[in-house]
N, C-alpha and C positions, 0 to 999 in steps of 0.2 A: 879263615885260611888266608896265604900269602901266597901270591901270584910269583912267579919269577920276575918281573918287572918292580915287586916289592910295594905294591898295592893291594890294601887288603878290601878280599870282599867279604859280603854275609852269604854266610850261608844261607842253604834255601831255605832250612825249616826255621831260621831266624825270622825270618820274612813270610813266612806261611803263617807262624804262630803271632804275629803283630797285623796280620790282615783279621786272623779269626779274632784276636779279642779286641780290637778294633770293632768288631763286628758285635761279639758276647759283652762288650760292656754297659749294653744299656739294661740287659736283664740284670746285672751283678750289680749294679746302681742302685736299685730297686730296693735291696735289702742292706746295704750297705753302712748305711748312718746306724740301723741297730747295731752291729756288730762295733761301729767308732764311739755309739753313746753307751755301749758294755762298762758297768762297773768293777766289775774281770774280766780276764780272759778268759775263752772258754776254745778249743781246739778241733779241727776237722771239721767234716760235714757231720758229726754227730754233737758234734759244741761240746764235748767233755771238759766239765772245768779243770781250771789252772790248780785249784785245789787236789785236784785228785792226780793231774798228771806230773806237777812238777816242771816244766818244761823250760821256765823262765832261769835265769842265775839271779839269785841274790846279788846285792851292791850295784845297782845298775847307775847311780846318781853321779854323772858326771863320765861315764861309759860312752864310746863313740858307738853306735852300734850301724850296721848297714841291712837295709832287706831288700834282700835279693827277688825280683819280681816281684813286689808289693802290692799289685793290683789297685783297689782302693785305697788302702794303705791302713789302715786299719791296725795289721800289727806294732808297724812301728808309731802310730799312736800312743796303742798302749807300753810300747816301752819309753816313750816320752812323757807320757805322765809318770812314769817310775822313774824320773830322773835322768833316762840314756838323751846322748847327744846324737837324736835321730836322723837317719838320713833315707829315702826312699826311690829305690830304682825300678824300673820296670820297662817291658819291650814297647807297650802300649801307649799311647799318645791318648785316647780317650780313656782309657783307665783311670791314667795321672789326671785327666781334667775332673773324675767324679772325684779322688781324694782331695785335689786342690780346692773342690766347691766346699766337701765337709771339712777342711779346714777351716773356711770361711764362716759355714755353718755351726760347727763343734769344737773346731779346735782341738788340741793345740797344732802349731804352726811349725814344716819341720822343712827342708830340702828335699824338693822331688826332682829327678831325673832320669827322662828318658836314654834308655839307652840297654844293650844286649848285654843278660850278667855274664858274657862270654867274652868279654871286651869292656871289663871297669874302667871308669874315665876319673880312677884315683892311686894317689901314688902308692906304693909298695908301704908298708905297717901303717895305715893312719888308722884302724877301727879294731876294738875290744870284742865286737860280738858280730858276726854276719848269718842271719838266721833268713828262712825260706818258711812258708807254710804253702804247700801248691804254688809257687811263681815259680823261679828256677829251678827249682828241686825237681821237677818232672816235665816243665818245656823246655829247659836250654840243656846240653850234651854233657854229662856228669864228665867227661873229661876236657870237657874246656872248662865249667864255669867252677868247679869244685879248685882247680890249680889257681882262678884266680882269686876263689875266697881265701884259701892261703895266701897268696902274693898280698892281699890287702889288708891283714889281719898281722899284729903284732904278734911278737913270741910270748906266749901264754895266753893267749884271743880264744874263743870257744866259737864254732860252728856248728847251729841248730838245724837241722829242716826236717819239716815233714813232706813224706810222699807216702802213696797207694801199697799200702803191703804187697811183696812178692805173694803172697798166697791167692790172694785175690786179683793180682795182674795173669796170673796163670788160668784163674777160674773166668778169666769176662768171655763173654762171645765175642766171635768176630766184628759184628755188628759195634756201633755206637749207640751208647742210649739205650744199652739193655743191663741188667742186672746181673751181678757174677753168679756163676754154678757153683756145683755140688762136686766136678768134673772135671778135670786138670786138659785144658782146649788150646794147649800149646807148649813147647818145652822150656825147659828153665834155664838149660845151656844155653850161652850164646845171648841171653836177654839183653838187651839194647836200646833201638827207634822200633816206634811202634807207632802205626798210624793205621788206626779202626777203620773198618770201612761203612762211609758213608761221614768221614771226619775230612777236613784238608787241613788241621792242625794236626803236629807229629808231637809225639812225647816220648820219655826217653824214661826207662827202669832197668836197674842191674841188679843181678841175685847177690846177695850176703855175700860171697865169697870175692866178687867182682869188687864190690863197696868195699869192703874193706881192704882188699891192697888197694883200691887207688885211694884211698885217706892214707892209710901207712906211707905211697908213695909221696904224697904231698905234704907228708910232714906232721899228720897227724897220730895223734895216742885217742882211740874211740876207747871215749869214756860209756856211751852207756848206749841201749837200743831198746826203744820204748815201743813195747808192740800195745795197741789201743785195742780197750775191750769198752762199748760205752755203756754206760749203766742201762739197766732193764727201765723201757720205758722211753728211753728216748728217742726222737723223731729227727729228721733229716728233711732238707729242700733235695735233697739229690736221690730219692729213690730210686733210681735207674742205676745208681753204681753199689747198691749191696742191699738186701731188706735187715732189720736188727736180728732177724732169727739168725741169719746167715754168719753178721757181725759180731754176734754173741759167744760162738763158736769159734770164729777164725779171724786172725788179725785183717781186718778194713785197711787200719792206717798203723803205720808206723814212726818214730821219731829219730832220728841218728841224733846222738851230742858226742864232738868230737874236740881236741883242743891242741890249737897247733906247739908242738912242742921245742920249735926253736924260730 
């Protein structure tokens, strides 16, 4: 936001959500280099390959592409070895240091920068592709950071992110760290900030109807909505956010591809 004096500050949950994974990033370390030494990509907490979802655009070679919250950074790895001219943001000051080390360790070598995807520190059309997998797409406020992946994205640019299906943002408990129902535990109207209790990180979910006019209003044509079913058998580090019976059943995760149309 902009003070009347024309000083801008961060907002709280900007600074809420950069204290927590500050905090969460030595557990997300841990695992980290598998997901950067991946010979595909594979999607979500249930790792669904790229084979089956599709998620990437073809022709990436010589593509600027930007990720928004990138945590380790891991994705745009893998769009670096497919050619895109990566680039890596994230709110997190220790996040960016475990990508920068598996740079060092795995490689390839791409531009990280701290900094809120609410407040890009690049000029208006420099990038073809600005994609999210859990960074921005459910810690930064879909109406700041969604206008500025348009603002940064050239006319015909494609904007990917994955976040937590509405169906299963409806079913979680109250609590943090518990697994979603069977049980719809809050309304759908009105979906917005949401901060669990027993959490001091805030995240942000809007229903389909919300999503899509503000992509229509930012200049988007939504090309497609990838609701994730993962295959029978697969396993997860996150069991406390869905069990595969549950997932089987009711979209887990979902994918927005949008593309800005001027």
């Amino acid at each position: 936001m902009t003070t009347l004096a024309g000083v801008t500050e961060t907002p709280d949950h900007v600074l809420r959500n950069r204290v927590a994974w500050d905090r969460m990033a030595a557990d997300y370390a841990v695992w980290a280099a598998d997901a950067w030494a991946a010979t595909e990509p594979s999607w979500g907490i249930w790792h669904v390959p790229e084979a089956q979802l599709g998620i990437l655009p073809p022709g990436l070679d010589g593509a600027g592409s930007l990720e928004l919250g990138c945590g380790t950074g891991y994705v745009s790895a893998w769009l670096a070895r497919r050619g895109a001219q990566a680039v890596g943001l994230d709110n997190s000051a220790a996040q960016l240091a475990t990508a920068a080390a598996l740079q060092d360790r795995i490689g390839p070598r791409f531009p990280l920068v701290q900094a809120s995807a609410e407040q890009v520190p690049f000029a208006d059309a420099t990038f073809d592709l600005v994609i999210s997998e859990y960074g921005a797409s459910i810690w930064c406020d879909p109406y700041a950071w969604i206008p500025e992946a348009a603002r940064v994205l050239r006319p015909g640019g494609q904007l990917i992110f994955l976040v937590n299906a509405v169906q299963i943002v409806l079913t979680f408990p109250e609590e943090d760290n518990r697994p979603a129902t069977e049980t719809l535990q809050r309304p759908y109207f009105g979906m917005h900030r949401f901060q669990w209790v027993g959490s001091d990180a805030v995240e942000f979910h809007l229903g389909h109807g919300d999503m899509i006019r503000l992509l229509r209003g930012c200049g988007f044509e939504v090309c497609d909505l990838v609701e994730i079913q993962p295959p029978p058998g697969s396993t997860t580090r996150f069991p406390e956010i869905a069990t595969l019976e549950w997932a089987r059943q009711w979209p887990c995760e979902e994918v927005w591809k949008a593309r800005k149309t001027s």
